[in-house]
ZAMARGU-4260 file (C-alpha; in steps of 0.2 Angstrom, whole numbers, plus 5000, padded with zeros to 4 digits):
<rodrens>
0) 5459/4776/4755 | 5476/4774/4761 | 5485/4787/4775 | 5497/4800/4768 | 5511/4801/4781
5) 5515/4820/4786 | 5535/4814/4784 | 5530/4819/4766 | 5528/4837/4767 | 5545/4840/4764
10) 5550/4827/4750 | 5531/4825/4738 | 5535/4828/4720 | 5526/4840/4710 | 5507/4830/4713
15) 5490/4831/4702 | 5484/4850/4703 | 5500/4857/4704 | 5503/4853/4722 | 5520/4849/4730
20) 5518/4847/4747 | 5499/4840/4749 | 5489/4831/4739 | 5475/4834/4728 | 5463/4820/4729
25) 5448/4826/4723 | 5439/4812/4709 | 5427/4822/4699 | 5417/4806/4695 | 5413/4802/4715
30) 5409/4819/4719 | 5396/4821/4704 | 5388/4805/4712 | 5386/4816/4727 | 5378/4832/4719
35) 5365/4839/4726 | 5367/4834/4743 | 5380/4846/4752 | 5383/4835/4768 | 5389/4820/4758
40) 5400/4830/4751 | 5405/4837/4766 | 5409/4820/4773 | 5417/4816/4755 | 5429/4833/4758
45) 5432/4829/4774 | 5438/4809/4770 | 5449/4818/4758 | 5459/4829/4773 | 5458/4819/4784
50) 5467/4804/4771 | 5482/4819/4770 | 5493/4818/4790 | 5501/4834/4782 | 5485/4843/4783
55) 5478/4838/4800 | 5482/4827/4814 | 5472/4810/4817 | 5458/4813/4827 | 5463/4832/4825
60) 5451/4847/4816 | 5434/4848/4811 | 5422/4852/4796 | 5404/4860/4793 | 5394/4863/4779
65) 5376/4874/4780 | 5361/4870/4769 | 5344/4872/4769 | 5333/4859/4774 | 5315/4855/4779
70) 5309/4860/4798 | 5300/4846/4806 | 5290/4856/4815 | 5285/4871/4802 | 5287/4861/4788
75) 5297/4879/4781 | 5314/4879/4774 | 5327/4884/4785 | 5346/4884/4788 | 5355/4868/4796
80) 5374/4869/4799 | 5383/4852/4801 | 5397/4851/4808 | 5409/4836/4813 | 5404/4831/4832
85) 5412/4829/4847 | 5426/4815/4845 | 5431/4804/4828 | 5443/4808/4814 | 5442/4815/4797
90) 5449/4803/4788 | 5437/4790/4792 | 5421/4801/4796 | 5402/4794/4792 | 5388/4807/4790
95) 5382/4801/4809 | 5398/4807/4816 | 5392/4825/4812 | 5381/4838/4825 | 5367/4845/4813
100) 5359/4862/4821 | 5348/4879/4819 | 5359/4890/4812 | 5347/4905/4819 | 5347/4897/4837
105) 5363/4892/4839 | 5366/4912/4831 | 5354/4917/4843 | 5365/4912/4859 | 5375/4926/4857
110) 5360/4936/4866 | 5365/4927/4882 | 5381/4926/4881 | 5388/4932/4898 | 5405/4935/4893
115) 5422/4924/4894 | 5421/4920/4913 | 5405/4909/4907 | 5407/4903/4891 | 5407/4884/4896
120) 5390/4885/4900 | 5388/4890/4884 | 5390/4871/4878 | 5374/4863/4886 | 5362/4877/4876
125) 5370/4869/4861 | 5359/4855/4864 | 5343/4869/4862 | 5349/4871/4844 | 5352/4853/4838
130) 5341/4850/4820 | 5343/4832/4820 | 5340/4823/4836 | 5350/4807/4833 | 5366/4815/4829
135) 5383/4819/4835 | 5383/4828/4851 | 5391/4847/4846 | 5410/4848/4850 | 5416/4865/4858
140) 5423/4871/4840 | 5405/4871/4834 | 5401/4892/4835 | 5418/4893/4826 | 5409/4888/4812
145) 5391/4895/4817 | 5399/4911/4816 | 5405/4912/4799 | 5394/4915/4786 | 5401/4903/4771
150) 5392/4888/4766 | 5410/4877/4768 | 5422/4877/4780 | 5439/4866/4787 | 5448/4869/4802
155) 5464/4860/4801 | 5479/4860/4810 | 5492/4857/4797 | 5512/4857/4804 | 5516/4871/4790
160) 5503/4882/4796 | 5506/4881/4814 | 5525/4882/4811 | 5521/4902/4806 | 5506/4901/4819
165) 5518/4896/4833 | 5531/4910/4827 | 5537/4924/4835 | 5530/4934/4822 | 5519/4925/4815
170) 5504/4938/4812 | 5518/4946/4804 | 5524/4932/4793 | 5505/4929/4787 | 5500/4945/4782
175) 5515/4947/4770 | 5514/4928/4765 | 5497/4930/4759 | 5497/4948/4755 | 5483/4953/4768
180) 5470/4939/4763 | 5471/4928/4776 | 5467/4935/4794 | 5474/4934/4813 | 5468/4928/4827
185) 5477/4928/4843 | 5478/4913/4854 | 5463/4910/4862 | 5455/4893/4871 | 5443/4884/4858
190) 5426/4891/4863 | 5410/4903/4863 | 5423/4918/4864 | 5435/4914/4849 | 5422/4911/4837
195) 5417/4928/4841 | 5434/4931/4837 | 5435/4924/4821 | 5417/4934/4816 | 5427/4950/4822
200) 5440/4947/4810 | 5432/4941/4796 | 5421/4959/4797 | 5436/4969/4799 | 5443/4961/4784
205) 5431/4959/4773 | 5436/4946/4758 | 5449/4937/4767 | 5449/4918/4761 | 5455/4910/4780
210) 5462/4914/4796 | 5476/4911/4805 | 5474/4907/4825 | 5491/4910/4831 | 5496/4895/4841
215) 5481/4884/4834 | 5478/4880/4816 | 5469/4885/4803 | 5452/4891/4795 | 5448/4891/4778
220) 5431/4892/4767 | 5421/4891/4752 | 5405/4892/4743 | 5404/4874/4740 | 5412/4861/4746
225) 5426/4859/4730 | 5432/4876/4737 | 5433/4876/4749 | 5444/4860/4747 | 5453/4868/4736
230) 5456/4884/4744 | 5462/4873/4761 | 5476/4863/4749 | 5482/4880/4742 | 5483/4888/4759
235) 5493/4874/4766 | 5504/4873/4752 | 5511/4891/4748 | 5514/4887/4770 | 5521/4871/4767
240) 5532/4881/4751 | 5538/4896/4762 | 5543/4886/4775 | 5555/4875/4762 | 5562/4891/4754
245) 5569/4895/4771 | 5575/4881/4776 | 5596/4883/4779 | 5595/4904/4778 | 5595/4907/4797
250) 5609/4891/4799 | 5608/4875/4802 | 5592/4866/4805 | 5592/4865/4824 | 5607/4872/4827
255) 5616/4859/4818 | 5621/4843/4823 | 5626/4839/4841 | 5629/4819/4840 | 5631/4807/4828
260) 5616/4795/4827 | 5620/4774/4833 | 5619/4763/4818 | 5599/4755/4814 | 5602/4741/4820
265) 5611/4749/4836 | 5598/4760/4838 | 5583/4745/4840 | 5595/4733/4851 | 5597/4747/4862
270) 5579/4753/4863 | 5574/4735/4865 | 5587/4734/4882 | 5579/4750/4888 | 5561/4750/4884
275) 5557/4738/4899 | 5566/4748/4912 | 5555/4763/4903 | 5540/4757/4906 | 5542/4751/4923
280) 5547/4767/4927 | 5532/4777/4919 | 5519/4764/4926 | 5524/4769/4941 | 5514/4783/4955
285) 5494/4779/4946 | 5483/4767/4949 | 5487/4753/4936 | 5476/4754/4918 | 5471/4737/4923
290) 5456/4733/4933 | 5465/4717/4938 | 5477/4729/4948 | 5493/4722/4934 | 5501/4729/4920
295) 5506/4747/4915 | 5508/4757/4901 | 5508/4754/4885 | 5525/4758/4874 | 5529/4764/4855
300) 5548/4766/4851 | 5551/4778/4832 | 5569/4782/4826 | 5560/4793/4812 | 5572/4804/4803
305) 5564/4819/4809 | 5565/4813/4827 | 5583/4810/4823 | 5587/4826/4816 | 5578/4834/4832
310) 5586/4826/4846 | 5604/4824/4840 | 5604/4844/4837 | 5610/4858/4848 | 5595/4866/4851
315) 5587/4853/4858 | 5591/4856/4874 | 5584/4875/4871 | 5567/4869/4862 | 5562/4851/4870
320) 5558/4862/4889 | 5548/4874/4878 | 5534/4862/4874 | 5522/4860/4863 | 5509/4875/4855
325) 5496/4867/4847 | 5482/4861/4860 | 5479/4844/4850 | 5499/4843/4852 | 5500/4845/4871
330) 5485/4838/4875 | 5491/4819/4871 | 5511/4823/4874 | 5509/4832/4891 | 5518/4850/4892
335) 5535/4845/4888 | 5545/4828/4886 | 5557/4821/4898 | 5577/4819/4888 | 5589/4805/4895
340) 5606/4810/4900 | 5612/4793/4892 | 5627/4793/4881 | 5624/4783/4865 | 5639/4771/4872
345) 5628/4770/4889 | 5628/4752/4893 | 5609/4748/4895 | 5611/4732/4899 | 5615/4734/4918
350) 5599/4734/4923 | 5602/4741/4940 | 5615/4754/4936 | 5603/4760/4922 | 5588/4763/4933
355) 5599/4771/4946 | 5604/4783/4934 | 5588/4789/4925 | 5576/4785/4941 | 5582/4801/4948
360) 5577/4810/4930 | 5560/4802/4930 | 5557/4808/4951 | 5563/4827/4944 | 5550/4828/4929
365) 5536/4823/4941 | 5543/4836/4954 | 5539/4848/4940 | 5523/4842/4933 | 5519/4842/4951
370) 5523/4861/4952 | 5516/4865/4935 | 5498/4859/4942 | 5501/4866/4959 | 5505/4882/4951
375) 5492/4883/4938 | 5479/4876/4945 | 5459/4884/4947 | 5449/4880/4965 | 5438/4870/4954
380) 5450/4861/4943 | 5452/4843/4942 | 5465/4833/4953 | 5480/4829/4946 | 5484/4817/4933
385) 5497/4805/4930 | 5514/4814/4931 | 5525/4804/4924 | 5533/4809/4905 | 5523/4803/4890
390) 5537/4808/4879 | 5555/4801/4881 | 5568/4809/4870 | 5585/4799/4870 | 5599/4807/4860
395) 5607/4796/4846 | 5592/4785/4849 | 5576/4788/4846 | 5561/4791/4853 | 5549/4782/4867
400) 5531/4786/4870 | 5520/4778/4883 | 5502/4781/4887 | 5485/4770/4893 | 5485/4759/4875
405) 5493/4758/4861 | 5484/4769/4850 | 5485/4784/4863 | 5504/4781/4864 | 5506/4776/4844
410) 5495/4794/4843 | 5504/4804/4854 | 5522/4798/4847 | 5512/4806/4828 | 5509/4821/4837
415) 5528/4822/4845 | 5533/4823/4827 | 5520/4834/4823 | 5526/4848/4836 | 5546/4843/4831
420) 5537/4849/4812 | 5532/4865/4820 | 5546/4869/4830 | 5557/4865/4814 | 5548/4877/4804
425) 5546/4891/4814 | 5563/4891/4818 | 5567/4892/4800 | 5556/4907/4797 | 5557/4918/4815
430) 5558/4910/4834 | 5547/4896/4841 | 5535/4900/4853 | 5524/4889/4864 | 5510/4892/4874
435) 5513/4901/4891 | 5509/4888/4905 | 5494/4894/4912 | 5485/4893/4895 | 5491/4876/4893
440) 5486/4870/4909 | 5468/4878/4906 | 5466/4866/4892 | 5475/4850/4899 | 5464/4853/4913
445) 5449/4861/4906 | 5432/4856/4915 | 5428/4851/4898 | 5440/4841/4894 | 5439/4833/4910
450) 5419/4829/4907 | 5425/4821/4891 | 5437/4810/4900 | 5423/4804/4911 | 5415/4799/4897
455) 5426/4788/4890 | 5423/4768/4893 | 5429/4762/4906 | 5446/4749/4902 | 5445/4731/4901
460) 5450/4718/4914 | 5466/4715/4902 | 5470/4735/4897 | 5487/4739/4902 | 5493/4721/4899
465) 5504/4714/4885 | 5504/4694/4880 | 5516/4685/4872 | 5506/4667/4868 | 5518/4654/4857
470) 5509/4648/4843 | 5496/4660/4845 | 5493/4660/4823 | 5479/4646/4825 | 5472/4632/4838
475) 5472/4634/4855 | 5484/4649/4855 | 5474/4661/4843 | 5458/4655/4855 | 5468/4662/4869
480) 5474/4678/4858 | 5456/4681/4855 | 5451/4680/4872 | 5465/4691/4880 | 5463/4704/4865
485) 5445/4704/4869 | 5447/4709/4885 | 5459/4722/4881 | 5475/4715/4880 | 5488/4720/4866
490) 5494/4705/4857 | 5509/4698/4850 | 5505/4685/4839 | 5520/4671/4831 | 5523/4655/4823
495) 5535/4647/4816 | 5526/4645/4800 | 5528/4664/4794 | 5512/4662/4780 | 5501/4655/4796
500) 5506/4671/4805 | 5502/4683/4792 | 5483/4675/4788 | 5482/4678/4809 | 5488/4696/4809
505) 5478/4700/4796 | 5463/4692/4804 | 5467/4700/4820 | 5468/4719/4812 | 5452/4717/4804
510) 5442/4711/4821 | 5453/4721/4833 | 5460/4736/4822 | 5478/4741/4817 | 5485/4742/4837
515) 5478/4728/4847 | 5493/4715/4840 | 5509/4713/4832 | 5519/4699/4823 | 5533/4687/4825
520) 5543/4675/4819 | 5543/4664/4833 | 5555/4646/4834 | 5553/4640/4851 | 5570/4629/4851
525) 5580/4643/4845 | 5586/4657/4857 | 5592/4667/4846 | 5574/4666/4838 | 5565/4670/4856
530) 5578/4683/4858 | 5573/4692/4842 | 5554/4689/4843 | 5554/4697/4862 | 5565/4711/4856
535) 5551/4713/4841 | 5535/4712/4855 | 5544/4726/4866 | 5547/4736/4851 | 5529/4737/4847
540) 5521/4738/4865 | 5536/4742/4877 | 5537/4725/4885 | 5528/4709/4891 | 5517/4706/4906
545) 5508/4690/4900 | 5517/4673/4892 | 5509/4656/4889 | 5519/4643/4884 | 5507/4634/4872
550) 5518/4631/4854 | 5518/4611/4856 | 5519/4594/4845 | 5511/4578/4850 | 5520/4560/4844
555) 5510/4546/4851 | 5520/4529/4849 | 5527/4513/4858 | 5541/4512/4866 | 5549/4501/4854
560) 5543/4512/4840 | 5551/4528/4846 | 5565/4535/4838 | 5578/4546/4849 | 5575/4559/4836
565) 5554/4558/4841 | 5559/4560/4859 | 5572/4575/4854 | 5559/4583/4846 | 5545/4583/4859
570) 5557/4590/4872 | 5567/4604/4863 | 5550/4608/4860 | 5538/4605/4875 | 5552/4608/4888
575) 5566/4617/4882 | 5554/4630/4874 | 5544/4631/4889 | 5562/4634/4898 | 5571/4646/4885
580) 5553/4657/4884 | 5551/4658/4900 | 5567/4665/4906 | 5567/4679/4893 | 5549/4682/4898
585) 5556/4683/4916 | 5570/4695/4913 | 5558/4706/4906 | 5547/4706/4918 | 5560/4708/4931
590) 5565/4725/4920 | 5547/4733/4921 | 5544/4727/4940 | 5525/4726/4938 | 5524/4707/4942
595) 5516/4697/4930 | 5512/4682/4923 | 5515/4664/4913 | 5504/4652/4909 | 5509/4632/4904
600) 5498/4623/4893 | 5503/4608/4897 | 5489/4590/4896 | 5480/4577/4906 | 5496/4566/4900
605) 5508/4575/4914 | 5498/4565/4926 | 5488/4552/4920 | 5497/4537/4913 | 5492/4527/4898
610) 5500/4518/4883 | 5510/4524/4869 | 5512/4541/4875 | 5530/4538/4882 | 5539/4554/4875
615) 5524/4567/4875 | 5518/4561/4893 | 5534/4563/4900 | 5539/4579/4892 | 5520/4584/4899
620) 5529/4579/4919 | 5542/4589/4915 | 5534/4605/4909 | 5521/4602/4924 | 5535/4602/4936
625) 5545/4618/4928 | 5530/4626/4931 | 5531/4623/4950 | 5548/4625/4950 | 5544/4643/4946
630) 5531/4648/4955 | 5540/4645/4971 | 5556/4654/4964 | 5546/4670/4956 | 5533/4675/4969
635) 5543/4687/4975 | 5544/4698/4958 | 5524/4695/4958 | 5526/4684/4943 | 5514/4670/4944
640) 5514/4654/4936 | 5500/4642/4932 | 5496/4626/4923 | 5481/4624/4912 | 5478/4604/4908
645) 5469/4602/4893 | 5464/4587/4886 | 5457/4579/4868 | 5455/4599/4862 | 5454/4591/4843
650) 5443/4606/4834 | 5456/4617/4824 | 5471/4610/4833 | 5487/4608/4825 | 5489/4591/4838
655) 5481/4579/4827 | 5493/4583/4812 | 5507/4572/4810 | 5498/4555/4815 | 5494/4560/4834
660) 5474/4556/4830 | 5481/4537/4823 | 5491/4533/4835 | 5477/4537/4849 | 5465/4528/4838
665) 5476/4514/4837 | 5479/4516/4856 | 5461/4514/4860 | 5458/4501/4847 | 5446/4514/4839
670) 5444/4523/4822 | 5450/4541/4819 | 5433/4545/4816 | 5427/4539/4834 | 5440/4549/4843
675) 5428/4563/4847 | 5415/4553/4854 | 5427/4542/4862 | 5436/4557/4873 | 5418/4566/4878
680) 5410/4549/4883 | 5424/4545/4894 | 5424/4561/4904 | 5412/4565/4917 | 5402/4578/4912
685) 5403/4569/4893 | 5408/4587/4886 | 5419/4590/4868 | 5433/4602/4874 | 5435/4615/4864
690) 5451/4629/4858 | 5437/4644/4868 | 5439/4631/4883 | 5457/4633/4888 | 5458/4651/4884
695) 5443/4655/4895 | 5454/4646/4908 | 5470/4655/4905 | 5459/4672/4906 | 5453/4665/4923
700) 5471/4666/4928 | 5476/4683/4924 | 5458/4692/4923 | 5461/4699/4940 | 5449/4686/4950
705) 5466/4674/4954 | 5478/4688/4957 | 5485/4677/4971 | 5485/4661/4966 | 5502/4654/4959
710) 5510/4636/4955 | 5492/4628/4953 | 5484/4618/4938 | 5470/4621/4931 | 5459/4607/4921
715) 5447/4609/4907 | 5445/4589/4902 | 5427/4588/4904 | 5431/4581/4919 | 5444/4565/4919
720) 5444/4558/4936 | 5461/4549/4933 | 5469/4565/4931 | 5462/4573/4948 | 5476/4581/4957
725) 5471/4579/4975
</rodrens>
């Protein structure tokens, strides 16, 4: 099922059910296949709202169902609530991603409950009410829906609902919107106490159909799980409606405009300039997400239309210190963004002048995160956290996220424009109003959440890091884009060939998911080419910490029988794309200051001399030496440089086309088919090399065990003794 984007709220024609602004995606076909058992349909509605952005975030909200089902241990009927776990999405939800408990125990904990002061020790007795044993742990929203008595219910955070739920007077707002049937509940921290909160209301107002939690989200119900699907959509939408009908009333959206927006193109050339420097700065003041001690964080760069609208307005300045309300908002965008003082003629290019000028506003938001922990925080709470921005707004430009990986920062930037959804709604309809501090900083740094954090997997050796690999759409260099995306890596995978490209992207997304890589056209003899593929990698990931030069062409001939174009070609490729990539790598690099690191796949033939190999042996030399060359000149940016010699790597590599595998043959005075055995006979270990060979020797290099090991070569021949360096 494919993603709704919540860009859509505001532009859906009339959809199937009479639904504007979300979508009815309910097939009566599917759920009759379903009948009878209430929690596939529960998994089957929640799918559905969870396909829909406009009705919850990713990873956002949660669902339960209750039905009756066999006791083990009586063998008596009994009632089972299920209810999505701790963790997961909606959208993409499997019946083992729900927390199945006792209704009449996890009911039954109210007997205990010691009040507000304790209620997070009410989360381990949760565990004393779980029905089925091997599922989900429970997730602290679980006596929301314990509480309630309906049979279906979804608590969603939809950007129209918390546009009134974030308003000034919202409780106000909602009471007339829905003429008294959908109920208020003040702010209060997801837990023991407001699901007692949501029971108070529900008995005070008898026959209401949903509550509103000021600040939060929304809760709506049914007696089956169709409606309370339905019931969720038409809550959403008469939201979603009154928000649209009062668009432009109160004035301008935002105050109006405040600058004019650069040009598309403008836009990316300048975010591309300045996403380095970005990132350098926000990797700054933590320990790096990288166990080898390199790399930083991890970029996304959006020029959404709503973002635009947002930041080129004259109340941004007014909104963006206000924050976010929503806890699933402020949670992954931290408590407010930081806004660069840059004219949209700022010229980004200075390096220097550039940092000097926005270091200072990067030392002042940590001052202030600094101060808001300082100021917030409990004896017991957890030391600080990184303090630098997540969010960057830069007027007439875009917007700039950066977190531990790519889907945390791809998910926080969603979010951003979640909370710009809010904040342009409740304007629209009253005053936006975020959370007080101190409540924010009790669920940023809530024990909980902290325990949660905990328990998250430790990164990989290669988190944190970014590689650019040429060629890296099959042979050797998917073999090394394997290996470094295994590790944790992101990816930028290229070729020249733009059909070989695709076939590995797609490959790549369906064993690594949608944000481990991203493609490019990639000519290696062309700067204009490496400039645009470079400017494409630091688009999607916020830089480069990792390149191997490995995009190569063999021509084996006699020295007669070589043409000045053969010996053009081998080193426009082999040399001058080692050069040309490198530098732009370089400057990069030098952008973020975080060190880091390229790799030359270069051959045996750079030292060993043999026949017929005039042009490609020499153009090997060559590339071996650059390799040096840089070493001893980039040491001090903590850029390494290394050489991995491969040698006779013939499965799956694109060397043997264009009659290298003859001309060996002929070489030798053997047949193409003996070329195998030939080159693992005449090593010392007698071992085929393999594409998995030479990238577990690039890994070697920047997996954190060589950290300070630069200008060496590395072989993986299988052991050719003429080709020993010492």
């Amino acid at each position: 099922m494919g993603t709704i984007k919540n860009d859509e709220i505001y532009s859906s024609p009339l959809g199937v059910g009479g639904f504007k602004h979300v979508s009815y995606l309910w097939d009566e076909a599917k759920a009759a296949e379903l009948a009878g058992d209430e929690v596939a349909l529960l998994v089957y509605r929640s799918n559905l709202l969870g396909a829909d952005l406009r009705l919850t975030n990713y990873g956002g909200g949660n669902t339960s169902c209750k039905a009756m089902a066999k006791d083990p241990l009586t063998g008596k009927e009994t009632e089972v609530m299920w209810v999505k776990g701790s963790g997961g999405d909606l959208g993409t939800m499997k019946r083992n991603g729900l927390a199945a408990l006792y209704v009449d125990r996890l009911r039954s904990l109210k007997n205990i409950y010691r009040g507000l002061e304790y209620e997070d020790e009410m989360v381990e007795l949760f565990n004393h009410c779980i029905y089925d044993l091997a599922s989900k742990a429970p997730s602290i929203d679980t006596p929301l829906h314990g509480f309630l008595p309906f049979k279906h219910i979804d608590h969603l955070h939809p950007d129209a609902a918390i546009a009134i739920a974030a308003a000034k007077d919202g409780e106000k707002i909602t009471k007339e919107l829905f003429n008294g049937t959908i109920g208020w509940v003040k702010w209060q921290k997801p837990g023991f106490e407001l699901g007692l909160m949501l029971k108070q209301c529900l008995d005070e107002n008898p026959g209401i159909r949903g509550i509103m939690l000021g600040s939060h989200g929304l809760f709506t119900w049914g007696d089956t799980a169709y409606e309370s699907y339905i019931n969720t959509l038409e809550v959403i939408e008469r939201c979603a409606q009154y928000l649209e009908d009062n668009y432009g009333k109160k004035g301008a959206i935002f105050g109006g405009q405040k600058i004019e927006p650069l040009p598309k193109e403008e836009r990316l050339k300048k975010a591309a300039t300045l996403a380095p420097i970005l990132r350098g700065l926000c990797s700054s003041g933590y320990p790096k997400n990288s166990p080898s001690g390199v790399g930083g964080m991890i970029g996304h760069f959006t020029d959404d239309d709503r973002v635009l609208q947002f930041i080129n307005s004259n109340d941004l300045e007014r909104l963006a210190p206000l924050g976010t309300s929503c806890p699933d908002h402020f949670l992954r965008t931290k408590i407010s963004p930081l806004v660069l003082n840059l004219s949209t003629d700022e010229d980004v290019t200075n390096t220097a002048a550039i940092k000097e000028k926005i270091a200072p506003l990067f030392e002042a938001y940590r001052k202030m995160y600094t101060e808001y922990y300082n100021s917030c925080k409990h004896p017991n709470s957890p030391a600080i956290r990184d303090a630098n921005p997540v969010i960057i707004l830069y007027p007439g430009v875009g917007m700039f996220s950066f977190a531990k990986d790519k889907q945390t920062t791809r998910v926080a930037s969603e979010f951003y424009i979640n909370a710009i959804n809010v904040m342009r709604g409740a304007e629209a309809v009253s005053e936006y109003t975020s959370l007080p501090r101190q409540e924010a900083f009790n669920i940023e740094y809530w024990l909980l959440e902290e325990a949660k954090l905990q328990r998250m997997p430790k990164p990989k050796s290669l988190s944190g890091r970014i590689a650019l690999i040429t060629g890296s759409a099959g042979g050797i260099g998917k073999a090394i884009a394997k290996r470094f995306a295994e590790e944790g890596a992101c990816i930028i995978i290229n070729d020249i060939n733009e059909g070989r490209m695709n076939e590995a992207m797609q490959e790549f997304q369906k064993q690594f998911g949608r944000d481990t890589a991203a493609s490019t056209l990639l000519d290696v003899t062309d700067n204009a080419s490496i400039e645009k593929a470079y400017a494409n990698a630091v688009l999607a990931f916020g830089g480069v910490d990792i390149v191997v030069n490995n995009a190569g062409i063999s021509i084996s001939k006699s020295i007669t029988d070589h043409s000045i174009e053969d010996w053009d070609k081998l080193y426009d490729i082999l040399v001058k794309g080692q050069f040309l990539v490198s530098k732009l790598g370089v400057e990069i690099m030098r952008k973020q200051n975080i060190g880091g690191d390229i790799i030359n796949i270069v051959s045996k033939n750079s030292v060993v001399a043999g026949p017929n190999n005039a042009g490609y042996g020499s153009a090997k030399a060559a590339q071996a030496h650059l390799t040096r060359l840089l070493a001893a000149e980039l040491g001090a940016d903590k850029i390494r440089v290394n050489t991995v010699n491969p040698d006779a790597v013939i499965a799956n590599s694109n060397i043997w086309a264009g009659g290298w595998a003859e001309g060996r043959a002929k070489a030798y005075g053997i047949t193409v088919e003996e070329l195998p055995a030939y080159y693992a006979k005449r090593t010392l270990l007698n071992e085929v090399i393999l594409p998995e060979d030479i990238a577990n020797a690039c890994y070697a290099f920047v997996g954190g065990l060589l950290n300070k090991s630069t200008g060496n070569t590395l072989n993986v021949d299988g052991g050719v003794a003429m080709a020993f360096l010492r």
